[in-house]
N, CA, C and O atoms as a GROMACS GRO file, in nm:
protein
  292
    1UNK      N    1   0.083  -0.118   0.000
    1UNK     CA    2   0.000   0.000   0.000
    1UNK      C    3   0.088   0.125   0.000
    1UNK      O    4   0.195   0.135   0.060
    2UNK      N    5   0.021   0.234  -0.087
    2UNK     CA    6   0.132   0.350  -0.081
    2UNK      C    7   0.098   0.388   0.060
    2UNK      O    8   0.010   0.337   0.129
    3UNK      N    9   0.190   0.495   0.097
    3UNK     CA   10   0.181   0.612   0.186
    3UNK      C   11   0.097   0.743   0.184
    3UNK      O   12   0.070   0.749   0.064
    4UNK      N   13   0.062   0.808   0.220
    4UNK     CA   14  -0.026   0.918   0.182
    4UNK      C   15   0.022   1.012   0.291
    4UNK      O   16  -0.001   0.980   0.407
    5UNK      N   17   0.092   1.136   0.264
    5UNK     CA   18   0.128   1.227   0.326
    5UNK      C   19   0.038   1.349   0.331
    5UNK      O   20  -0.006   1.404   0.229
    6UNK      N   21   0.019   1.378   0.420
    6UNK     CA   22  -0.103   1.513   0.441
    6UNK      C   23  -0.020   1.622   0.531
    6UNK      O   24  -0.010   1.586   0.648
    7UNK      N   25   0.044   1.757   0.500
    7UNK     CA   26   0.029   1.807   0.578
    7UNK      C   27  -0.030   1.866   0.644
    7UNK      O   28  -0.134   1.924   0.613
    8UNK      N   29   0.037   1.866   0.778
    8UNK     CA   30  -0.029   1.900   0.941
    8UNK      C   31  -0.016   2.044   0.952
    8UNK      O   32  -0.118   2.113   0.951
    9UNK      N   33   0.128   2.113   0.965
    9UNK     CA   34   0.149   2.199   1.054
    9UNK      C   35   0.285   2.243   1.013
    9UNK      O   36   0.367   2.161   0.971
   10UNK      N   37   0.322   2.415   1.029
   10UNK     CA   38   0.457   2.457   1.012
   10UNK      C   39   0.514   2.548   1.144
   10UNK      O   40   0.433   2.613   1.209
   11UNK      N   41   0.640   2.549   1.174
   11UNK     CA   42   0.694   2.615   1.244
   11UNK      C   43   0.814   2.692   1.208
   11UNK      O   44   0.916   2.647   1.157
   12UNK      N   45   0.789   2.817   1.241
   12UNK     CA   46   0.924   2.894   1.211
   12UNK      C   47   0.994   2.867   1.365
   12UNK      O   48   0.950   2.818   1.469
   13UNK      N   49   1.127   2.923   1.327
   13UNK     CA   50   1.236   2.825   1.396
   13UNK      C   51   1.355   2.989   1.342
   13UNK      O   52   1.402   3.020   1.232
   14UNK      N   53   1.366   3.064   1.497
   14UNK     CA   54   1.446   3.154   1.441
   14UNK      C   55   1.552   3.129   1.528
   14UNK      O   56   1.529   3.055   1.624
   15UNK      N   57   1.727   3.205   1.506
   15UNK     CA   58   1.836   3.173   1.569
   15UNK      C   59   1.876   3.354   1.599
   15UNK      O   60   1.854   3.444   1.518
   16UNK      N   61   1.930   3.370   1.719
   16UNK     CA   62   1.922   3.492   1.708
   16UNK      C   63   2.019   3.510   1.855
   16UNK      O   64   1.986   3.435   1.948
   17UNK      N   65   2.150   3.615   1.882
   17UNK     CA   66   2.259   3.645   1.921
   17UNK      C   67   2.225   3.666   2.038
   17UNK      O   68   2.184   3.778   2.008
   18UNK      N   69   2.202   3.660   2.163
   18UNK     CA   70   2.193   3.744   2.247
   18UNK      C   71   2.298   3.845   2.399
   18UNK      O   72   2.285   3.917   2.498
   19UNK      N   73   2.440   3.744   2.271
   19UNK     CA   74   2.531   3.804   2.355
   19UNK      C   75   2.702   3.773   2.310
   19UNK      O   76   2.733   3.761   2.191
   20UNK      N   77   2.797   3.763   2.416
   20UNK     CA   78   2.888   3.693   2.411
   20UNK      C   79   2.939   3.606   2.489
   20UNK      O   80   2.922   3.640   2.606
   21UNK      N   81   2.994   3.509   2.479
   21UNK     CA   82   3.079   3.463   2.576
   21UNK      C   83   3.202   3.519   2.645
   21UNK      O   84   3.278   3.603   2.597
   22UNK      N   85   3.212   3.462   2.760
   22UNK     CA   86   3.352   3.529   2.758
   22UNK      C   87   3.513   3.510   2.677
   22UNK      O   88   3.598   3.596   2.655
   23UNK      N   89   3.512   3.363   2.645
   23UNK     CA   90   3.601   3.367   2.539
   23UNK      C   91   3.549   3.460   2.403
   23UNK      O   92   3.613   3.442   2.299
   24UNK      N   93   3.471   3.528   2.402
   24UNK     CA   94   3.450   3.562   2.260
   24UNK      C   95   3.346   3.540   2.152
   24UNK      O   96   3.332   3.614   2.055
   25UNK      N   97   3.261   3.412   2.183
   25UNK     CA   98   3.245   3.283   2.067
   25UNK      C   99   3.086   3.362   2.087
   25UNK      O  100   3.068   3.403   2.202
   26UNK      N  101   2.986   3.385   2.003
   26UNK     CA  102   2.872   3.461   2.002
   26UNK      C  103   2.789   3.350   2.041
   26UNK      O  104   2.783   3.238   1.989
   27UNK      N  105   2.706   3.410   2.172
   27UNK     CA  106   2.588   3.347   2.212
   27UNK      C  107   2.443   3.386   2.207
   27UNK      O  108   2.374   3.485   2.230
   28UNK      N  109   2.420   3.193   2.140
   28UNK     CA  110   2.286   3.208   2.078
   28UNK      C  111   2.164   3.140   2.130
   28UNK      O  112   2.173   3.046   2.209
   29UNK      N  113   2.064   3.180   2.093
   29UNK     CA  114   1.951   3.124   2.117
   29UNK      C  115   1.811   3.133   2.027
   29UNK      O  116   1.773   3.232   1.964
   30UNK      N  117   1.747   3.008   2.036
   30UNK     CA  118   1.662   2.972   1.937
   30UNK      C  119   1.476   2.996   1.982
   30UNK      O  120   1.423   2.948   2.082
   31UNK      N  121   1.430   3.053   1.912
   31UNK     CA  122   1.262   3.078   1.938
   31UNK      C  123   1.169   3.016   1.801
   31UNK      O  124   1.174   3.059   1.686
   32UNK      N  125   1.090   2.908   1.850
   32UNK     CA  126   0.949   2.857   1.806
   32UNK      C  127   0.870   2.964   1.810
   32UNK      O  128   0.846   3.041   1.903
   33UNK      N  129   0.802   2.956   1.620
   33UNK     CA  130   0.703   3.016   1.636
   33UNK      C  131   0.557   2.962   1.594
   33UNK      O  132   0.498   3.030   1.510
   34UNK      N  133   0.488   2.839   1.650
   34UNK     CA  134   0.431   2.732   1.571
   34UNK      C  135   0.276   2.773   1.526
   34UNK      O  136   0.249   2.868   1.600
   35UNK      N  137   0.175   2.750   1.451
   35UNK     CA  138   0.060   2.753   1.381
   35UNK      C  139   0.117   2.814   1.288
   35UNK      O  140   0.084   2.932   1.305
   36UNK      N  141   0.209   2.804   1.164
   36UNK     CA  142   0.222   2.904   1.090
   36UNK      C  143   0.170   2.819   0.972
   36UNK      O  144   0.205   2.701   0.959
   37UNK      N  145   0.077   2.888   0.877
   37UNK     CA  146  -0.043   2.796   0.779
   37UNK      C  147   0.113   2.715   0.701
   37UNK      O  148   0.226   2.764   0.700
   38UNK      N  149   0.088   2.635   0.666
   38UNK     CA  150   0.184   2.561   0.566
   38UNK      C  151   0.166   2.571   0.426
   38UNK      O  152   0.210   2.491   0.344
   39UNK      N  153   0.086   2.690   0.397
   39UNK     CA  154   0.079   2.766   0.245
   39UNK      C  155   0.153   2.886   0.240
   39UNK      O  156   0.176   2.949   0.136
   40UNK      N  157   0.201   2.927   0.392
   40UNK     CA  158   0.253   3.044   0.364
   40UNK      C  159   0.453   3.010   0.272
   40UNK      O  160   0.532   2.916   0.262
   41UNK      N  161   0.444   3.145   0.233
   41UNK     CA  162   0.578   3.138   0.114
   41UNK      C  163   0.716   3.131   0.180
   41UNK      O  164   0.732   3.206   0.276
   42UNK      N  165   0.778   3.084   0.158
   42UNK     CA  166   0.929   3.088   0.238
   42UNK      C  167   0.964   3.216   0.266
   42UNK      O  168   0.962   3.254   0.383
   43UNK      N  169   1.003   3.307   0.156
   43UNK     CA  170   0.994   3.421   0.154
   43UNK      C  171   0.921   3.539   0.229
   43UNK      O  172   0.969   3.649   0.256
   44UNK      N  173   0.767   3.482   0.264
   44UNK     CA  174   0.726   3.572   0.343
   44UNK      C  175   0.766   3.524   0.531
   44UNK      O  176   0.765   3.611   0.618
   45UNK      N  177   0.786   3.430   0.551
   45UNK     CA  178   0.838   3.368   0.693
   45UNK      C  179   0.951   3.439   0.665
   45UNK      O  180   0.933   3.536   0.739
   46UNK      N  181   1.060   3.459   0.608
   46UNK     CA  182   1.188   3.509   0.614
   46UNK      C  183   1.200   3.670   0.651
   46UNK      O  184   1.283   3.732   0.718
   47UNK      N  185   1.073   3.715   0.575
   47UNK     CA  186   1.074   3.844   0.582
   47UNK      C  187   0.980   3.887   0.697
   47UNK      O  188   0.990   4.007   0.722
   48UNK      N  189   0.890   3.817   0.774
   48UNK     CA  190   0.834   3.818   0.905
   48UNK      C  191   0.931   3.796   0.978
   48UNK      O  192   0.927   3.876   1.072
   49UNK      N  193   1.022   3.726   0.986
   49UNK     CA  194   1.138   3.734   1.077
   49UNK      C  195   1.217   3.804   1.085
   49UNK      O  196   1.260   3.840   1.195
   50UNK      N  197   1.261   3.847   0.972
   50UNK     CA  198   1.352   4.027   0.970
   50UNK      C  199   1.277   4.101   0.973
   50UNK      O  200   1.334   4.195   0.917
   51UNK      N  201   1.142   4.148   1.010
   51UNK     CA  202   1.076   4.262   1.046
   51UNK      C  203   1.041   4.218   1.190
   51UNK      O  204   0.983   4.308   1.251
   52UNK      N  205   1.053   4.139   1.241
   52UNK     CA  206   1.001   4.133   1.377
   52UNK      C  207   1.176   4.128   1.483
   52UNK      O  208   1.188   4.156   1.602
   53UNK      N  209   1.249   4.097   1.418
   53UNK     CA  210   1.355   4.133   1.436
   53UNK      C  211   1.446   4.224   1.449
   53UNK      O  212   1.539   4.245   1.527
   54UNK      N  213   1.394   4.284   1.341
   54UNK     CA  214   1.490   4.471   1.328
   54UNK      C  215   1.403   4.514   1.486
   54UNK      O  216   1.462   4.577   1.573
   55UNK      N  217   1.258   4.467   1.503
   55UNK     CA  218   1.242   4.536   1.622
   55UNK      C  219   1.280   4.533   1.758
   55UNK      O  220   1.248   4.611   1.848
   56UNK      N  221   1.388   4.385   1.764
   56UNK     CA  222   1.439   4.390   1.896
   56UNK      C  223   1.593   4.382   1.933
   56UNK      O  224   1.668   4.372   1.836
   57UNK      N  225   1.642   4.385   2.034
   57UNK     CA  226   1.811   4.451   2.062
   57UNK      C  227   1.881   4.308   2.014
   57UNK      O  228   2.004   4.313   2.016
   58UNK      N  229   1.835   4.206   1.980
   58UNK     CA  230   1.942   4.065   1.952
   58UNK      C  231   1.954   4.037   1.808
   58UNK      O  232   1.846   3.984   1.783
   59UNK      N  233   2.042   4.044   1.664
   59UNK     CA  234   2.041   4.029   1.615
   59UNK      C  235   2.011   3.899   1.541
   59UNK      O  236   2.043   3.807   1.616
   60UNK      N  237   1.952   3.845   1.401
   60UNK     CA  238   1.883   3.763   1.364
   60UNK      C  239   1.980   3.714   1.312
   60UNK      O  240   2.054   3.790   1.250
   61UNK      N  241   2.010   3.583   1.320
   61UNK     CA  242   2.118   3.504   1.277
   61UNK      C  243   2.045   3.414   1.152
   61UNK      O  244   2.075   3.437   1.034
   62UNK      N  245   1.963   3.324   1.182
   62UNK     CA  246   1.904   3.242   1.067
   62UNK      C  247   1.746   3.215   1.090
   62UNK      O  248   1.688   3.239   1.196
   63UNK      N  249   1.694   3.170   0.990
   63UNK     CA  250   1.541   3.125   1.010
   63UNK      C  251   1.492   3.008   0.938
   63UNK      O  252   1.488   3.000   0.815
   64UNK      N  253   1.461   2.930   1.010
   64UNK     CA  254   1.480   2.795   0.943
   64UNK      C  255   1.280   2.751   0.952
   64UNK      O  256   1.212   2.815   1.032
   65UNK      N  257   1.235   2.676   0.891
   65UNK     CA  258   1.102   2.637   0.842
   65UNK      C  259   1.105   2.478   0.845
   65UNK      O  260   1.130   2.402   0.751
   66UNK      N  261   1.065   2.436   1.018
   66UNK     CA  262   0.991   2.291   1.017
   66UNK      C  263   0.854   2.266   0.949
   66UNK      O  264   0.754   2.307   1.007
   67UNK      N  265   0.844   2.214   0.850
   67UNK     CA  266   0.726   2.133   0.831
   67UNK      C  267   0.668   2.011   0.882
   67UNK      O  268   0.712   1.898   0.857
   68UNK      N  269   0.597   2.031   0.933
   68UNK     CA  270   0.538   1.865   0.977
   68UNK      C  271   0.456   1.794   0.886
   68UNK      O  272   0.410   1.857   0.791
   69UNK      N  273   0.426   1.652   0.902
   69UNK     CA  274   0.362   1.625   0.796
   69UNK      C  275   0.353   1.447   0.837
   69UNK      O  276   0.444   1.368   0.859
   70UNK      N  277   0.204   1.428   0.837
   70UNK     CA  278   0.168   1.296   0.906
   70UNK      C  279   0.144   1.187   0.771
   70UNK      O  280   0.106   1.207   0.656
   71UNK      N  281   0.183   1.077   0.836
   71UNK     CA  282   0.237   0.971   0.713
   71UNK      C  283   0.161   0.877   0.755
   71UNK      O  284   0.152   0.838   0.871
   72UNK      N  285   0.084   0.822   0.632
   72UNK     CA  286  -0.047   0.694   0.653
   72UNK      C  287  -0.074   0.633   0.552
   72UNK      O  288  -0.069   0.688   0.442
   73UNK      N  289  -0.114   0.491   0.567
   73UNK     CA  290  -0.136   0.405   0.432
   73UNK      C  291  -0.305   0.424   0.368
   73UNK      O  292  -0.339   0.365   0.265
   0.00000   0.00000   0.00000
């Protein structure tokens, strides 16, 4: 029997500076942002994240896009 994949659900997944270490080495930390429709465009998650970003003191390092997606015969 095939598989039948349906997606569920997306999460943005941002990485973002909030400091240093003391050797130097930039410290980071990661924020979930989950219900995000799974029609929306890569492009517009990328650019929701650099506008919600420019608005706060930790710079935006990366933004990464979990898809979920439930698997059934």
């Amino acid at each position: 029997m095939a598989v039948i994949a349906t997606a569920k659900d997306t999460i943005m997944v941002v990485t973002y500076q909030t400091g240093l270490t003391p050797e130097g080495s930039p410290k980071l930390s990661q924020r979930s942002f989950p219900n995000v429709k799974s029609a929306a465009l890569d492009q517009d998650l990328y650019d929701v994240a650099n506008a919600f970003y420019g608005l706060q003191d930790y710079p935006l390092i990366s933004v990464r896009r979990d898809n979920r997606i439930d698997l059934a015969e």
